[in-house]
C-alpha positions in Angstrom: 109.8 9.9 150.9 107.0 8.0 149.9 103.7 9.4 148.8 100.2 8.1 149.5 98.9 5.8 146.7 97.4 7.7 143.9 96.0 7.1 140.1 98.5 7.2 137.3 97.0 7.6 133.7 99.7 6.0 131.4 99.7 6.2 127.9 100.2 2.3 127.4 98.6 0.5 130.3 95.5 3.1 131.1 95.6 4.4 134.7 97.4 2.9 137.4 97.3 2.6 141.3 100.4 3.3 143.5 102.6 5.4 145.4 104.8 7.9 144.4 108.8 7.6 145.2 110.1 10.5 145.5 113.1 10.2 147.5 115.0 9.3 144.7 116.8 5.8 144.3 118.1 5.6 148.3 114.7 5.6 148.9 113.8 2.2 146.2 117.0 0.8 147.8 115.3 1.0 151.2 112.2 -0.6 149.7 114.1 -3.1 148.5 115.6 -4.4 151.7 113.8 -6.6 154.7 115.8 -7.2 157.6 119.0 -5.0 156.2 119.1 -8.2 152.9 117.6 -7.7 149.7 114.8 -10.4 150.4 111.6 -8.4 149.0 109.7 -9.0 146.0 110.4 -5.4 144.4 111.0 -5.9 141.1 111.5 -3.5 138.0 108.7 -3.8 135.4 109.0 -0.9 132.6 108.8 3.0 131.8 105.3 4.7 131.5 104.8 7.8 130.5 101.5 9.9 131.4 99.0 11.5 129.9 100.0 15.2 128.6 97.4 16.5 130.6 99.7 15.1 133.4 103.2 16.9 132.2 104.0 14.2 129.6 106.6 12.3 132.6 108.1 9.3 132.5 108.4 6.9 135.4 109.8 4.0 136.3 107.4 1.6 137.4 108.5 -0.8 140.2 106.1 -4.0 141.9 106.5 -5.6 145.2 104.4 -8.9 144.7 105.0 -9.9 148.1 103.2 -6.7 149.1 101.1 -6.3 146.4 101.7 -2.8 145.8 103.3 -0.5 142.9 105.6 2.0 143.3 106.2 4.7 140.4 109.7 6.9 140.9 109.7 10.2 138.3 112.6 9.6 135.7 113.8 13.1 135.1 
């Protein structure tokens, strides 16, 4: 499932705009798909990891160009 967009305040690249995967790596796949073929612009980019005021996580941080949105999924 996919969360609304929110604010992500990294340690490296200050905060951060997008939604929240939490549906696990089924879910990316489904992202990543148009049509039943992997056509979309999702691409990885890197791990960030929050502030500690926000539990110290790490998340890897995906970008569809093609949408122009981000998409952070909790790396546990």
């Amino acid at each position: 499932m996919i969360r609304n967009e929110k604010c992500f305040d990294t340690t490296m690249y200050g905060s951060m705009y997008g939604h929240e995967i939490t549906g696990g790596w089924s879910e990316l796949n489904k992202l990543a798909q148009k049509d039943g073929d992997f056509k979309s612009g999702l691409r990885y980019v890197c791990n960030v990891m929050l502030w500690e005021s926000e539990g110290s996580q790490v998340y890897a941080f995906f970008r569809n160009d093609e949408e122009n949105e981000n998409y952070f999924m909790s790396i546990e």
